[in-house]
C-alpha positions in Angstrom: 162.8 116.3 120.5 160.4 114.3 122.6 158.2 117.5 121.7 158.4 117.3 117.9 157.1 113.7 118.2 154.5 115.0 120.2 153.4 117.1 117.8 154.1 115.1 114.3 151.6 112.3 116.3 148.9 114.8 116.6 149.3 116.0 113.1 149.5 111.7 111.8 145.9 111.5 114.0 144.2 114.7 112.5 145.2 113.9 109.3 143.7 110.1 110.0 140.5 111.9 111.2 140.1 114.1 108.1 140.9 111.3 105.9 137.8 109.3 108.0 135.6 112.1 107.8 136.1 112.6 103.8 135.8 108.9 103.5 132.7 109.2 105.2 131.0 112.6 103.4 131.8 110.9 100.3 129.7 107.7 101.3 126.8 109.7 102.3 127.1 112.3 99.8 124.3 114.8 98.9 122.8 113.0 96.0 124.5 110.2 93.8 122.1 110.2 91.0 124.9 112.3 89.3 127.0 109.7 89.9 124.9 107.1 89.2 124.0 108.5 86.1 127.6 108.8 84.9 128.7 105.4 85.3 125.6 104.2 84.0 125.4 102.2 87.1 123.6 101.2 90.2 124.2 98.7 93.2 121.6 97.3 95.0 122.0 95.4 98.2 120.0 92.4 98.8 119.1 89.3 100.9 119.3 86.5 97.9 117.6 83.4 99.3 114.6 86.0 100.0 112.3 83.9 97.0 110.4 85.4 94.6 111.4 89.0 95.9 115.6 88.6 94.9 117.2 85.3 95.3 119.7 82.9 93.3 118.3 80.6 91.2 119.5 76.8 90.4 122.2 78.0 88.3 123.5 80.7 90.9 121.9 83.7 89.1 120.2 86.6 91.0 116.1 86.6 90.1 113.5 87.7 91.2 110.6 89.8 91.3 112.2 93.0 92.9 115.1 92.4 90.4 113.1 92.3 87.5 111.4 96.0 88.5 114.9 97.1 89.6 116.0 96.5 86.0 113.1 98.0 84.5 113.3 100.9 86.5 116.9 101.6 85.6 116.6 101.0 81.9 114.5 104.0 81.7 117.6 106.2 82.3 120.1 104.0 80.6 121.7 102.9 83.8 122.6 99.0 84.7 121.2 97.6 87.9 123.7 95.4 89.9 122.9 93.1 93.0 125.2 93.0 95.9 124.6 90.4 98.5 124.5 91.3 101.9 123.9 90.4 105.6 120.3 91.5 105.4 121.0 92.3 109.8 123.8 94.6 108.2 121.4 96.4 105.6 121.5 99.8 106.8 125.0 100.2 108.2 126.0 99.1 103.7 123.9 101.8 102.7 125.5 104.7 105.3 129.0 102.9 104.6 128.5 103.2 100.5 129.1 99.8 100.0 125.5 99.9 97.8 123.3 102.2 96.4 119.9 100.7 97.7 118.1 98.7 99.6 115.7 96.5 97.7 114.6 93.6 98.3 111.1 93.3 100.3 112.0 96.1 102.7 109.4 97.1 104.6 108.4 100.6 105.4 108.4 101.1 109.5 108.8 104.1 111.7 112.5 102.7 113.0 113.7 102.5 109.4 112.4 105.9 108.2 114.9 107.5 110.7 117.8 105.2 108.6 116.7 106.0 105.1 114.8 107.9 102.4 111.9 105.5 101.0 110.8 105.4 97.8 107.1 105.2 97.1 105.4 102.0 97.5 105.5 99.3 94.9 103.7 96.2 96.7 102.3 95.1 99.7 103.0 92.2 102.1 101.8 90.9 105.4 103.4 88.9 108.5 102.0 85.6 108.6 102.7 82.3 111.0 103.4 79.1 109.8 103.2 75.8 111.1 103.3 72.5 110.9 99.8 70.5 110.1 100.4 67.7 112.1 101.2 70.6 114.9 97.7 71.4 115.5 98.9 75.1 116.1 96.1 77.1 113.6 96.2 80.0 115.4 98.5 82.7 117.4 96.9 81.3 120.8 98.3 78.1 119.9 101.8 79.3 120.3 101.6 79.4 124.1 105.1 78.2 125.4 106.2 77.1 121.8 109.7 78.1 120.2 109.2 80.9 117.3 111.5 81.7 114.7 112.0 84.5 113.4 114.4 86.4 110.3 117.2 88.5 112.3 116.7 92.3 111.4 113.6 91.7 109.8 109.7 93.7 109.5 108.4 90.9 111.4 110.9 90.6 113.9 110.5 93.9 115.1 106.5 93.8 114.9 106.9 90.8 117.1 108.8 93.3 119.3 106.8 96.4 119.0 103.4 94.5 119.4 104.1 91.7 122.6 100.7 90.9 122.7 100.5 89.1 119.7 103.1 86.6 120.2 106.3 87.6 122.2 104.2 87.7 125.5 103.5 84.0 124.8 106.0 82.4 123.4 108.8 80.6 125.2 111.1 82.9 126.6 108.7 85.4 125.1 111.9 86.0 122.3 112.2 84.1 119.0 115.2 82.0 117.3 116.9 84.3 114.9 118.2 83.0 111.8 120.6 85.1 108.9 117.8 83.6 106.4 114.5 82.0 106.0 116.0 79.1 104.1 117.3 78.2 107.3 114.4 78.8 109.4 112.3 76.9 107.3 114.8 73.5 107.6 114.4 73.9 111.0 110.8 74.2 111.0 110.3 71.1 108.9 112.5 69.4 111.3 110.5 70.1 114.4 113.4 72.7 116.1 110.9 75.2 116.1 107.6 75.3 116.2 106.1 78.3 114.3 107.6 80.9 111.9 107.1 84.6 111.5 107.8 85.1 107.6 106.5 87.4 105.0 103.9 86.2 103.0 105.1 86.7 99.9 108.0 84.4 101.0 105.7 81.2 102.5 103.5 81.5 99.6 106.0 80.9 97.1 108.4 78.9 98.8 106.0 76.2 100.0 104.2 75.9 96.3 107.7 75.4 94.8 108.5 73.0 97.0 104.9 71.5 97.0 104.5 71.7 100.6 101.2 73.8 100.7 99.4 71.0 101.9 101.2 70.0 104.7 102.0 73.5 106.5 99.2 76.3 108.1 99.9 79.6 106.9 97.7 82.3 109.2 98.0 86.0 110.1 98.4 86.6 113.8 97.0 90.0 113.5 99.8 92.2 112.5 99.1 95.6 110.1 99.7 95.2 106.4 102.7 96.4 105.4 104.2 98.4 102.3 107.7 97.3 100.7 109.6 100.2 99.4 112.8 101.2 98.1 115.4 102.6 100.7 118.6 105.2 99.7 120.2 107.4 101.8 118.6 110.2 103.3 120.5 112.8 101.2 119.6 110.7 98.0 116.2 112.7 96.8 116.7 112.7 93.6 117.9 109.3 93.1 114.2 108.7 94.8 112.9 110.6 92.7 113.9 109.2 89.4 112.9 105.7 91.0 109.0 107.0 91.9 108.7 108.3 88.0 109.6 104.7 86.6 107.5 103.2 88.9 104.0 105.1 87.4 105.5 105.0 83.8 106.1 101.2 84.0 102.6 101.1 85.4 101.2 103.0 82.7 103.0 100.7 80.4 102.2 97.5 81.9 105.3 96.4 82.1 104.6 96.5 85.9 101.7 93.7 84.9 103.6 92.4 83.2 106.2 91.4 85.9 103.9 90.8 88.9 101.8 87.8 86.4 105.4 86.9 86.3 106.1 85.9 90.0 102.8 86.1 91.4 100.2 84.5 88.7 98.5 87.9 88.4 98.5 91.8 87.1 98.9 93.4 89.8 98.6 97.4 90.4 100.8 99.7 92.4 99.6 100.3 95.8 97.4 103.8 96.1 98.8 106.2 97.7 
């Protein structure tokens, strides 16, 4: 008897395993553009206070630059783009689990990702930048000596902060940064003196101080960190999915509609970065 339940346990656990694993191929699958194209259907994970990029608006809708090309992208095939909200720390581990489709939302391209995902081709460019408080009298990286940086958990920056030292981390106190889950929150703390500088995309300062028409009271400088390219990222087994994205992107291009969006959020045509 005590041998049966021995047995009938280890069958219940194998069958738990297999379960798990099945689970698990079907989240990674070979290539859900079949899929996707089906159900007429995408979901795309995002950070949503990340402004103009994908963010909620006053009226708790999801906008955006990167939403508007998502859309137009999908509309090409007939398929409806929908935005998921997620821990942006947590982005990689929803797209391996299945719980979205994409990542997209100003993701930068960087060596450590490329090992997570598949990227699409570039659609815009961005830069880390510093910013600071006028009054601070900190208009350069120098001027961070022994100051408290913040910094966006999981984010491009972050891990140029960590991949470059020189720049800032070798200076700064306790040579790490505050992390926050958002740069909303960063940016409250900045403007109440808890931190003294902020590593941020560009994209992000630019248009969250104008809208709150703060440009004339904050610095906004580059430290000296590489350009960088935002792309789309799917799972590694999702070529064709990539595939159909890097077609819209030259078609939308051609069509202006691309233009059309960037005058949009930016207050200019802008191009696709060359390849």
């Amino acid at each position: 008897m005590k041998l049966k339940k021995i047995v009938l346990g280890m069958a219940a656990a194998l069958t738990l395993v297999t379960l798990a694993a099945c689970g698990q191929k079907e989240a990674s699958s070979d290539d859900s553009w079949k899929n996707i194209e089906k159900d007429k259907k995408v979901t795309i994970g995002l950070d949503d206070t990340f402004v103009p990029m994908g963010f909620k608006d006053e009226d708790g809708k999801i906008v955006g630059f990167d939403v508007d090309l998502a859309k137009e992208v999908f509309k090409e095939y007939g398929v409806k783009a929908d935005f998921q909200p997620i821990d942006w720390s947590m982005k990689e581990n929803e797209l391996e689990n299945g719980t979205i489709d994409l990542i997209w939302n100003g993701y930068t391209v960087t060596k450590s990702r490329e090992k997570k995902v598949l990227f699409s081709d570039a659609y815009a460019q961005n830069e880390q930048v510093l910013v600071t408080k006028k009054d601070s009298g900190i208009i350069d990286a120098k001027g961070m000596k022994g100051k408290i940086l913040g910094a966006q958990e999981g984010s491009s920056g972050y891990e140029a902060f960590n991949n470059q030292t020189k720049i800032l981390k070798d200076i700064v106190k306790e040579n790490d940064a505050t992390l926050y889950a958002s740069f909303n929150e960063a940016m409250i703390d900045l403007e109440n003196g808890r931190i003294n500088g902020l590593l941020i995309d560009k994209v992000y300062a630019d248009y969250y101080l104008k809208q709150a028409g703060k440009l004339e009271t904050y610095n906004i400088f580059s430290v000296g960190f590489k350009n960088e390219d935002f792309a789309v990222g799917a799972r590694k087994g999702d070529k064709e999915l990539v595939k159909k994205i890097n077609s819209a992107f030259k078609k939308i291009q051609e069509d202006g509609k691309y233009g059309e969006i960037s005058k949009k959020w930016f207050g200019e045509e802008l191009t696709l970065p060359k390849e």
